[in-house]
Steps between C-alpha positions, in 0.01 A plus 500: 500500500388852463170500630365742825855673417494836353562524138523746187415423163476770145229415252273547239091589659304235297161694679429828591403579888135490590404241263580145695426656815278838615628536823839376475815596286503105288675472212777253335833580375711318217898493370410345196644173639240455831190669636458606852138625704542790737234599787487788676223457716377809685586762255486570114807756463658534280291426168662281281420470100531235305838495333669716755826363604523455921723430754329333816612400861297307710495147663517197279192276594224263376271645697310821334182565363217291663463286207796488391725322804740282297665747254831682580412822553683815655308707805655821444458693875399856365519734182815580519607149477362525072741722325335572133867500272325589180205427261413366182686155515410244284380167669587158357285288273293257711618112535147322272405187759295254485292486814550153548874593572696317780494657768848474582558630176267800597671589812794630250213718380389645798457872524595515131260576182360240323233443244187247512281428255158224467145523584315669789279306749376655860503831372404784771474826404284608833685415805785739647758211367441481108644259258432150371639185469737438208556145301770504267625187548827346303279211348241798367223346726355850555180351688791315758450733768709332744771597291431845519616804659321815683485822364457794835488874528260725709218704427672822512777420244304638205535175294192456299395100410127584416493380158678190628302189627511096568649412168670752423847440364764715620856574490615675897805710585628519836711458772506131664406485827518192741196566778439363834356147377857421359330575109612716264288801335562744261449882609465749183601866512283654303163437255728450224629183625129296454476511163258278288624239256338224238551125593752513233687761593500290839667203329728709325634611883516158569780437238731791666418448882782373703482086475839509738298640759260157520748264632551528840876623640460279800233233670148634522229368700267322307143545560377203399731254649423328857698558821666196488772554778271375796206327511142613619341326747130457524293340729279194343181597257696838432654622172728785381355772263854707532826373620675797646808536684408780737657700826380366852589866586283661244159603662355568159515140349177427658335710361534320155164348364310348220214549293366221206188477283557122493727533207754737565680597842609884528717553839611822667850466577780686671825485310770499789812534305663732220758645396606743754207475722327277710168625593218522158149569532228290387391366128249292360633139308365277303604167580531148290601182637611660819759770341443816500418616098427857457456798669199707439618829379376742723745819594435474843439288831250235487318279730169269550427324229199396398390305190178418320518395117720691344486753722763535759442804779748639714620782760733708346673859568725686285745649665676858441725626816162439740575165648176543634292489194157393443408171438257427177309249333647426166385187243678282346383344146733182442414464188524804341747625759308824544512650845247780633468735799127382684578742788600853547368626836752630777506191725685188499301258333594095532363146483310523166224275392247491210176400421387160289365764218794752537305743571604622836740519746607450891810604663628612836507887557745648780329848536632695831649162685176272417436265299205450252365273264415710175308396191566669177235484194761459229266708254431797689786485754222548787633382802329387815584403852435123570645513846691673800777328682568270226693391210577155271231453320410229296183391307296197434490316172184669428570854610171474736721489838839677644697358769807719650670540844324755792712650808240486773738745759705212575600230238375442115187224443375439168136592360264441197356787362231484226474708224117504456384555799779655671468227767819477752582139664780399717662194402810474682563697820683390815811605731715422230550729191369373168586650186554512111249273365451384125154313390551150313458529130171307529403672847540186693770603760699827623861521577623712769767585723521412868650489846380181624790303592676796564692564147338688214344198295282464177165305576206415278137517611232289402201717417277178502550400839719797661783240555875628505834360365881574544637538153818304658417206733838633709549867546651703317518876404264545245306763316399743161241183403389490140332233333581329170193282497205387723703206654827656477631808678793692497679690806850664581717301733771503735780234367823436544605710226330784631151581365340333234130444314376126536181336428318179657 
């Protein structure tokens, strides 16, 4: 009802300028009875304190901070808009959640303090966006990290989690924010609000946090229930990995794909709708039985996928008001639920791949509008060139040979390239453009990507006899290939529910 319209609200600063934002007056008001966020982008005037009671005029919106599009906020249009009444108010005590709290339930929340509490996992304390990951779960499954919740500040907001680690347990003070992916995070103020707890302190918190807050005040999507409402067509020999309703109209969805190690399936998907917006970037899901499971927690964009044991790579950029970020390498452990930065240099850096041994890496590099294929010796970090003009990379079972995609001036073929003797052979190259292909677990056959018969298509190549296969007998739009074992590959595919991953 009220939102682009010009409104004025008078509360209580929950954060003191300069410390959610260095460039930008950011900071969140209460009443004692709501929370609001206010963004003042392109100035920092006046300087608000922490306790100071304000009166603010700006436009009501959802859209404000970069990361932040889905919380109300107010866009004041200059200083004079922030009138400073007085200091030295005293903020209300924080709502204690569980972070396995509706969401509905949260959206009450929004903008408002609130207290978490449970045990840390992905903990960065290097990147410009700090924080962890925090399980505190209602069922005190503190190693149930898809019930957690993210913890985010900056690197300039003088909080201090050194001493902290992966297994920490923790008790967080904040202000709840709901981001761009449609999730909610907690934001603290100041260092204060991380503070360090024993396990039992931790189930002590879980006898006073909110229980209301766990049932849901209205129907919630469930993300482990099937779209049942229409049915997905297939053509014969093919199978769905996901069943997702998606937009015909949204020139993203095909750019969802797969990755498996035979065992499990990891997917990057774009969520298309939230609560207030429609538009979310992309995360990385693990999938069972075709539903979509958990979400890896990573505080940021992320794209290719690529598994091998138990360790899942990706693409990922974390984003602070530069929607133009650099992309990184990052690592996934599943099984201990760790994740690491493998990359740091100033380029975007995609496609990921590792070695049998683990010991090194090969990505694409986009340095100055090309495109390389790096490798990375995950010891040192030494990093060489493999080749010019080229990018998707992927290894043989036995690490001896590299196959990726080559623009010769005019469209992309495919070569080998080995790693011994440095050795360079075309093996696909022709008017049409071939692209993005993925070596067989036993180094039979490579999938690729091709023009042929004049749609983008998923083939396989025999490396015995050279001979070449449609993935689909008919054609269809098909692409991102993966495979989940030597006779069975997976692919992303144009249905009539939009774009899904299939296998045959």
């Amino acid at each position: 009802m009220f939102l682009d319209n010009i409104v004025e609200v008078e509360g209580i600063a929950m954060v003191s300028s300069g410390l959610w934002h260095d460039s930008a007056n950011y900071f969140a008001l209460t009443d004692k009875s709501a929370g609001i966020l206010i963004y003042a982008q392109g100035f920092k005037e006046p300087l608000v304190e922490k306790g100071d009671l304000v009166r603010v005029k700006g436009t009501l919106t959802t859209v404000g901070y970069t990361t932040d599009v889905n919380s109300l906020v107010i866009r004041p249009a200059s200083p004079d808009d922030i009138e400073i009444i007085r200091k030295g108010e005293t903020l209300p005590d924080p709502a204690i959640i569980f972070t396995d709290s509706a969401k509905s339930q949260l959206r009450n929340l929004e903008g408002s303090l609130v207290m978490i509490f449970g045990k840390i996992s992905a903990y960065d304390n290097e990147t410009i966006t700090r924080g962890f990951w925090l399980t505190g779960p209602s069922d005190r499954d503190f190693d149930s990290v898809s019930s957690g919740m993210r913890v985010k500040f900056y690197d300039y907001a003088g909080i201090d989690i050194s001493a902290l680690g992966d297994g920490s347990f923790v008790a967080v003070q904040g202000v709840l924010i709901q981001d761009n992916e449609g999730e909610f995070y907690v934001r603290p103020t100041i260092d204060e609000d991380i503070r360090e707890q024993t396990e039992n302190r931790i189930l002590f918190l879980t006898t006073i946090a909110r229980k209301d807050l766990l049932t849901p005040t209205e129907e919630e999507p469930e993300t482990t229930k099937k779209e049942e409402s229409r049915d997905l067509v297939l053509p014969e020999n093919v199978e769905a990995i996901t069943w997702l309703l998606s937009s015909d109209n949204d020139f993203l969805s095909s750019r969802i794909s797969g990755a498996s190690n035979g065992k499990e399936v990891f997917a990057c998907l774009y969520k298309e709708k939230g609560t207030r917006t429609k538009n979310y970037p992309p995360a990385i899901y693990e999938l069972f039985q075709g539903n979509v499971s958990s979400k890896i927690p990573f505080p940021g964009e992320a794209e290719f996928p690529y598994l091998k044991d138990n360790v899942l790579l990706f693409a990922g950029r974390i984003l602070p008001d530069d929607q133009n970020a650099d992309w990184k390498i990052y690592s996934y452990d599943t099984a201990t639920k760790e994740i690491k930065t493998l990359t740091s240099e100033s380029y975007d850096q995609i496609e990921p791949v590792i070695s049998p041994k683990k010991d090194f890496l090969l990505y694409s590099e986009r340095r100055d509008g090309k495109w390389f294929v790096v490798k990375q010796d995950l010891s040192s970090g030494e990093k060489t060139t493999v080749a010019e003009d080229a990018r998707s990379p992927t290894l043989s079972p036995t690490g001896n040979d590299l196959a990726f995609q080559h623009w010769n001036g005019k469209d992309w073929d495919i070569v080998t390239f080995n790693m011994r003797t440095g050795k360079t052979t075309g093996i696909l190259s022709s008017s049409f453009n071939e692209f993005s292909p993925v070596w067989s677990p036993h180094g039979t056959k490579l999938l690729f990507v091709a023009d042929y018969r004049g749609e983008v298509e998923v083939f396989i190549m025999d490396l015995f006899d050279y001979t070449i296969t449609a993935a689909t007998k008919d054609i269809f739009l098909t692409t991102n290939p993966f495979w989940l074992d030597e006779s069975t590959l997976g692919f992303t595919m144009k249905t009539n529910l939009g774009w899904n991953i299939v296998k045959t």
